[in-house]
N, C-alpha and C positions, 0 to 999 in steps of 0.2 A: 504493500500500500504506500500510493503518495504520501511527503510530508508537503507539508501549506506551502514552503519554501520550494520543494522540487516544483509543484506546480505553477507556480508563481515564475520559475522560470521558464518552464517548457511554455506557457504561454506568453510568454514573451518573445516567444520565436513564431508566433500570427501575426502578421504584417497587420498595419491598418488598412488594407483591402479586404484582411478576411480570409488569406490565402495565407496555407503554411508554408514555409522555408524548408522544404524538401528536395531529393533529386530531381535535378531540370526534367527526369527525363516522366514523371506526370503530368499529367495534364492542370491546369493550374484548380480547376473544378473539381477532381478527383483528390489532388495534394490540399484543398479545403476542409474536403469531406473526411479526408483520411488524420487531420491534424484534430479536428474537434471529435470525433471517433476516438481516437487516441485517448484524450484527456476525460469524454467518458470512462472508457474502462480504468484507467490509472487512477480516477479519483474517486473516493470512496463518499457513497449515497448518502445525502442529507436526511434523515429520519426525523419523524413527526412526532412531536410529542403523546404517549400510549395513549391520552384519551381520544387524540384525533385517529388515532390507530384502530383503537376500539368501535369508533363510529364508522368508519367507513366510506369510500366514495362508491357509491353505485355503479354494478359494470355488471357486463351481460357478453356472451364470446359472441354477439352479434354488434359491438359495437365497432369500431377502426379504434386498432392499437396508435397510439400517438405517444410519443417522448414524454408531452406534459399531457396527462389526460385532462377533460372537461371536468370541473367541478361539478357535479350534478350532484350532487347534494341541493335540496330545498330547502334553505337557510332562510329565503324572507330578507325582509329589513327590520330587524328589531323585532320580529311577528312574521307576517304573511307578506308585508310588503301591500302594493298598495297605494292608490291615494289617499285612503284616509286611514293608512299603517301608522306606528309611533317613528316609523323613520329612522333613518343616523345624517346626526348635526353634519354638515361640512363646516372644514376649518379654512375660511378665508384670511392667507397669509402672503408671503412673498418669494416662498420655498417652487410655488405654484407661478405663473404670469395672469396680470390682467393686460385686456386687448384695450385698443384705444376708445373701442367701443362700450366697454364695459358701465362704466358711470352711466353711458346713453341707453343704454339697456335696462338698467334701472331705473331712470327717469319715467321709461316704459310699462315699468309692472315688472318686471323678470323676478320671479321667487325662488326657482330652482336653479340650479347648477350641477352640470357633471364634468372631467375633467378631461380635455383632447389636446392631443401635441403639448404639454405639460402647462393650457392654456384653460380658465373657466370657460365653461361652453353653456349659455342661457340656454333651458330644455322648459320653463314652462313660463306664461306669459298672464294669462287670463285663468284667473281664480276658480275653481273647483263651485265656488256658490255661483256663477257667472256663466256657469256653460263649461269651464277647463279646455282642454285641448281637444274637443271636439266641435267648441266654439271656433278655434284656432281652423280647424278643418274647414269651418265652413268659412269664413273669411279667404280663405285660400283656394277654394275652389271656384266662390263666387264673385272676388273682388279681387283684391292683390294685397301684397306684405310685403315683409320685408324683412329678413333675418340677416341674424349678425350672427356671419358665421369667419368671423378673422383667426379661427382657430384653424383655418383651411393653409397654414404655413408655404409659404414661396420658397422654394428651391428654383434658385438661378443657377443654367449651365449658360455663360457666356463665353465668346472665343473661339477663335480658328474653328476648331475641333469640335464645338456646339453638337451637330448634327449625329457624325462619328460617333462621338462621347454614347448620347442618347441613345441612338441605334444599339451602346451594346447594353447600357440600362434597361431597356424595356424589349416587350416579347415582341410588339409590331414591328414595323418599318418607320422608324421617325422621318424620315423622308416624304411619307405621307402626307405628314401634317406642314403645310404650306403655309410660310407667311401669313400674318392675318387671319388664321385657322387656328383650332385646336382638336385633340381626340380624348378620346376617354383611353386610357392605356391601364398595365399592369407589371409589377416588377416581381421578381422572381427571385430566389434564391436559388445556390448549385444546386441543391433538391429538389427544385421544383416547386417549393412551395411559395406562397402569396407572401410580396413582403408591404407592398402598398398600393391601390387603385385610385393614381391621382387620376387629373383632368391634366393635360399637356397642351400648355401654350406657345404657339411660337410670335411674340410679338413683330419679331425682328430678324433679319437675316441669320445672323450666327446669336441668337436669345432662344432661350426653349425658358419654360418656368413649368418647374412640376406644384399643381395645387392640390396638395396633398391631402391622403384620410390618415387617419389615428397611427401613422408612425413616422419615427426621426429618419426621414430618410437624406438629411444634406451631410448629416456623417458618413452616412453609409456609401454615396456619393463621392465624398471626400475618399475616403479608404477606399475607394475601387478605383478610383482614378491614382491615389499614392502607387496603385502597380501598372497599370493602363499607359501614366504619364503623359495624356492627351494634353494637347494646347488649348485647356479652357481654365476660367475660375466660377469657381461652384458653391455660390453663399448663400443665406437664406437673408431676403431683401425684406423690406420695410414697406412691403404693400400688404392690403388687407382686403378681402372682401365681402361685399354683402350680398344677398341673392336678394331679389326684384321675381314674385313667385305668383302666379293666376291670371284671372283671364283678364286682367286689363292692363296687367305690364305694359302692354306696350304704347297702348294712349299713355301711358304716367312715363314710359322712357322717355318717347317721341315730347310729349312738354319738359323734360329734361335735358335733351340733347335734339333734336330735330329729327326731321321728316327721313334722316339717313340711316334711322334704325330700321325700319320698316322693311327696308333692304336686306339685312341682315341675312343671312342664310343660316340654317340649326348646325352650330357649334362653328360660327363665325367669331369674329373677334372685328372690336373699333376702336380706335385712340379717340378719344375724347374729352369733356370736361364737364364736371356737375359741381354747381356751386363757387365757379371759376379754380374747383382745383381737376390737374390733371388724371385722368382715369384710363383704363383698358375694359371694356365691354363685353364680354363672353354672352353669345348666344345659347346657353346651357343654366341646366339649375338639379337640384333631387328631387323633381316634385313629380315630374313628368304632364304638370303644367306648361301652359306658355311660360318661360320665363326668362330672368338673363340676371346676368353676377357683375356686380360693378366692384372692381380691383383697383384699388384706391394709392396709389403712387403715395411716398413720405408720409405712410397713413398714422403717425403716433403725433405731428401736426397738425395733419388737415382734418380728423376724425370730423370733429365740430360742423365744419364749415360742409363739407360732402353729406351729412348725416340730415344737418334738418335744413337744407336743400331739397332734399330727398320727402324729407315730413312735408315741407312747406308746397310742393310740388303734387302731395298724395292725395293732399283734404280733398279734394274736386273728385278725387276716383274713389275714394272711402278706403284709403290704405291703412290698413293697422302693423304695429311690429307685432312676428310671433315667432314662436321657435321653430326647429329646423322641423320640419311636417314627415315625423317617421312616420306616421298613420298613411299620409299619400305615398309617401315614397314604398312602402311594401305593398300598396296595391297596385303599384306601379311595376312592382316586382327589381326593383332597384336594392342593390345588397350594401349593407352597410361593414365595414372591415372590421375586425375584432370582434364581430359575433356571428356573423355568418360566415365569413372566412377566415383564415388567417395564418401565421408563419407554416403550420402544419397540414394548410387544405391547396391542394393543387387545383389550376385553372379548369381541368376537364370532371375537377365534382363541384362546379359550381356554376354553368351554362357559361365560363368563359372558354371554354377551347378556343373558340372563333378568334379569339384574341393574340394565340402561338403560332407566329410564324415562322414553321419548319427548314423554309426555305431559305432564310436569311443564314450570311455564312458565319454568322455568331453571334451570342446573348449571352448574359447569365442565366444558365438553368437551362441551355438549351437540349446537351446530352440527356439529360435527368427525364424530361419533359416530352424528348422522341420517344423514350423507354415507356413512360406513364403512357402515352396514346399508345403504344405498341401494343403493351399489354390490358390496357383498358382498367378501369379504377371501380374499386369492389363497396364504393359509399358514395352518394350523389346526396346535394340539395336538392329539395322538391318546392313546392309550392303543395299547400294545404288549408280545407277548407272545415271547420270546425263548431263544436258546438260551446256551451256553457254559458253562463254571463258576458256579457259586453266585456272584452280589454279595453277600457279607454285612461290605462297610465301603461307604464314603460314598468315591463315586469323585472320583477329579482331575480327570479333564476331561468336556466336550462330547462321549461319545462318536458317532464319525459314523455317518449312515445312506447308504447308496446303497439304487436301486433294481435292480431286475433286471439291467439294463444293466451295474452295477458304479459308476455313477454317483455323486457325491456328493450328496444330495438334503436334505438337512437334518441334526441331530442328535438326541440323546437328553437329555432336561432333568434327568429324574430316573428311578434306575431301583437297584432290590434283588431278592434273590431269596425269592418270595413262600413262604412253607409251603402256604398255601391251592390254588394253583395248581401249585405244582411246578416251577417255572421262574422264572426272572428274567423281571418285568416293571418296566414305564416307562412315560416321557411322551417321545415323540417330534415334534418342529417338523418341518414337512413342505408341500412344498404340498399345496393343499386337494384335489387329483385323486387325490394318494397316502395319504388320510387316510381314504378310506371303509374299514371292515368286510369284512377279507377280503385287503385288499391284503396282495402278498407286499415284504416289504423286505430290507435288509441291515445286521446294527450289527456296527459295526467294530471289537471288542476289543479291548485288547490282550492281549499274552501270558499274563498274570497268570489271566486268565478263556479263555484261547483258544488253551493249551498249543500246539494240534494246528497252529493256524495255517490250520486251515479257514474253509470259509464259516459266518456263524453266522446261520444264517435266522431274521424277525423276521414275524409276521402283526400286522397292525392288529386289536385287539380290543375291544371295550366296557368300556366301564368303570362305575361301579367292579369291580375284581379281584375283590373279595370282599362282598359285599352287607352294608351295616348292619343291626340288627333295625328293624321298622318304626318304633319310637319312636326311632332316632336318623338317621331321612331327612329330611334338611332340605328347603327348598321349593326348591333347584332339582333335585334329586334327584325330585322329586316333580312336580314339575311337566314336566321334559322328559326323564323315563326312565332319564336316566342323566349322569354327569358330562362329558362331554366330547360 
């Protein structure tokens, strides 16, 4: 067995790319995999304290072994969890960041918080006696908002090598994305697994900006360029943005910036200005609403002045601020990172395959990823259509699913109760035998949603819940029928 000290220096021999200091004559992918492999076996298992030992994490040989299993334990928040659970306090400190928006969010109502890219992220807006985030829903569908979502971090790859750079960052083609343009991309690790699903901007010739979900990726960034040594710099810039979300965006852009949005093409990009300070305009949003994300240049100065520009501009369209619309976004069938996917779920169990391109003559994770499609992947996300009480808060846990049997067969990743549908739907991890169309399931409630203490039957269903207009179906939507 390792001592602290041996370990401490064999990891010292991992580059800050990520790749270990091995013979040249591996692949730099393989000499990764084989260095953190390594320091698995040599370093001896952190153990749980015996009560947490005695309790248990629930597993079942039908679920996907993973390094870090899912927590599925149904711990609650303090109780059951809940909107009207006893909760757990957040501690607002400095250990954490506030965004420039943050104050402005407040001014708004904002009551909750959760915590993204090591930044608060406002998640509730309008009051529980007021309607709650279902009020939120329908402002959003019928009218327009406006969230602050400046926890969406900018990673800049600027330089010669911009292009190159990105090309081997992500699994598309960055070549694709054109001046003026942006894509929805995916970055990968040697395994193959999900490391983050930004949105990818090119504002500028040799500019790409990755607007990241829930992970640090300008280090990761950084240390893969420390072995790469491309001709760019890769920092994470001082823009922020807000999304512009429903159906009247774009009456409220267009009196913001002029008659040149309307133009716009879905997941277009504008240089522009709101409130006389400078902006970048993305035709893109998580609602699968009309909508667009205004990227706020020197945003820890201009917050103010860009912000109630935006209010001052709204009153006429009845725009209210509200948080980010998980409730749309999953009937949109749109995944959100770290709980529907994440470091240890590959692109082909989650409806992104569309997204690896095999033909490109190199990625990270591009070996790992020919192997995964070769041999085909033995757990898929679904789409699910459900019974019990209304979800209308952001649950605590993993709820489980069993099959017929009563089995435990996987979980539920994300899941609310749709208006569109009339039922609670979700995203359920499952094996891939129990993931076709039609399949009958089991999700495991708790009492909060499941009073009666019944069975609460689940069918596997298509997704998206609720169809975009044709001008906001993106290509993979477009290309394989459906999200999942």
């Amino acid at each position: 067995m390792m001592r602290a000290t041996q370990v401490l220096r064999r990891a010292r021999t991992i580059t800050s790319s990520g790749m270990a200091v091995t013979s040249s004559s591996m692949a730099p992918e393989a000499a990764a995999l084989q260095g953190f492999a390594n320091l698995r076996e040599d370093c001896e298992p952190v153990r749980a304290p015996a009560r947490a030992l005695a309790s248990g994490n629930p597993d079942s040989p039908h679920l996907k072994q993973r390094t870090v299993p899912f927590n599925l334990r149904q711990s609650g928040d303090n109780g059951e969890g809940g909107l009207h659970g006893a909760g757990s306090r957040m501690l607002i400190d400095m250990r954490l960041h506030k965004s420039p928006f943050w104050h402005l969010s407040q001014e708004q109502g904002a009551w909750c918080y959760s915590v993204y890219n090591k930044f608060y992220h406002p998640r509730a807006y309008v009051k529980p006696e007021d309607g709650g985030l279902m009020q939120e829903y329908k402002w959003l569908t019928e009218d327009v908002t406006m969230w602050n979502v400046a926890v969406e971090r900018q990673t800049c790859v600027k330089g010669p090598d911009a292009e190159r750079f990105t090309d081997e960052l992500i699994t598309r083609r960055a070549g694709l994305c054109k001046v003026g343009h942006c894509k929805y991309v995916i970055l990968c690790n040697p395994a193959g697994g999900i490391l983050n699903d930004p949105v990818l901007l090119r504002p500028s010739e040799d500019e790409f900006w990755l607007s990241l979900a829930d992970s640090d990726m300008t280090m990761y960034a950084q240390g893969l360029n420390y072995g790469l040594k491309m001709n760019v710099e890769i920092t994470e810039i001082d823009v922020c943005p807000v999304q512009i979300q429903g159906p009247k965006s774009t009456a409220l852009m267009v009196d913001l910036c002029g008659p040149e949005i309307e133009a716009m093409p879905y997941y277009g990009l504008l240089h522009s200005t709101v409130g006389g300070c400078p902006v970048v305009i993305s035709r893109t949003g998580f609602s699968a609403e009309r909508g667009y994300e205004i990227y706020l240049y020197n945003a820890t100065v201009n917050a103010e002045k860009m912000w109630y520009a935006v209010l001052e501009a709204g009153e006429k369209h009845n725009l209210h601020v509200i948080a980010p619309g998980h409730h749309r976004r999953i009937e949109a069938g749109i995944l959100s990172y770290g709980q529907d996917m994440d470091i240890e779920t590959n692109p082909f169990e989650v409806g992104l395959g569309w997204q690896v391109d095999l033909t490109k003559d190199s990625f990270v994770g591009k070996e790992a990823l020919a192997k995964i499609k070769a041999e085909g992947v033995t757990h898929k996300l679904c789409g699910i259509q459900f019974g019990g009480e209304p979800i209308t808060w952001y649950p605590a846990d993993f709820y489980h699913v069993k099959n017929t049997e009563g089995e435990l067969v996987g979980h539920v990743t994300s899941a609310w109760f749709s208006p569109t549908m009339g039922s609670n739907v979700g995203f359920a991890f499952v094996p891939r035998s129990l993931a076709r169309l039609g399949t009958e399931l089991e999700v495991a409630l708790p009492k909060l949603y499941n009073p009666s203490g019944e069975r609460v039957s689940a069918e596997v269903v298509k997704t998206p819940f609720k169809l975009p207009a044709a001008e906001e179906q993106g290509t993979g939507l477009r290309t394989t029928g459906s999200k999942l």
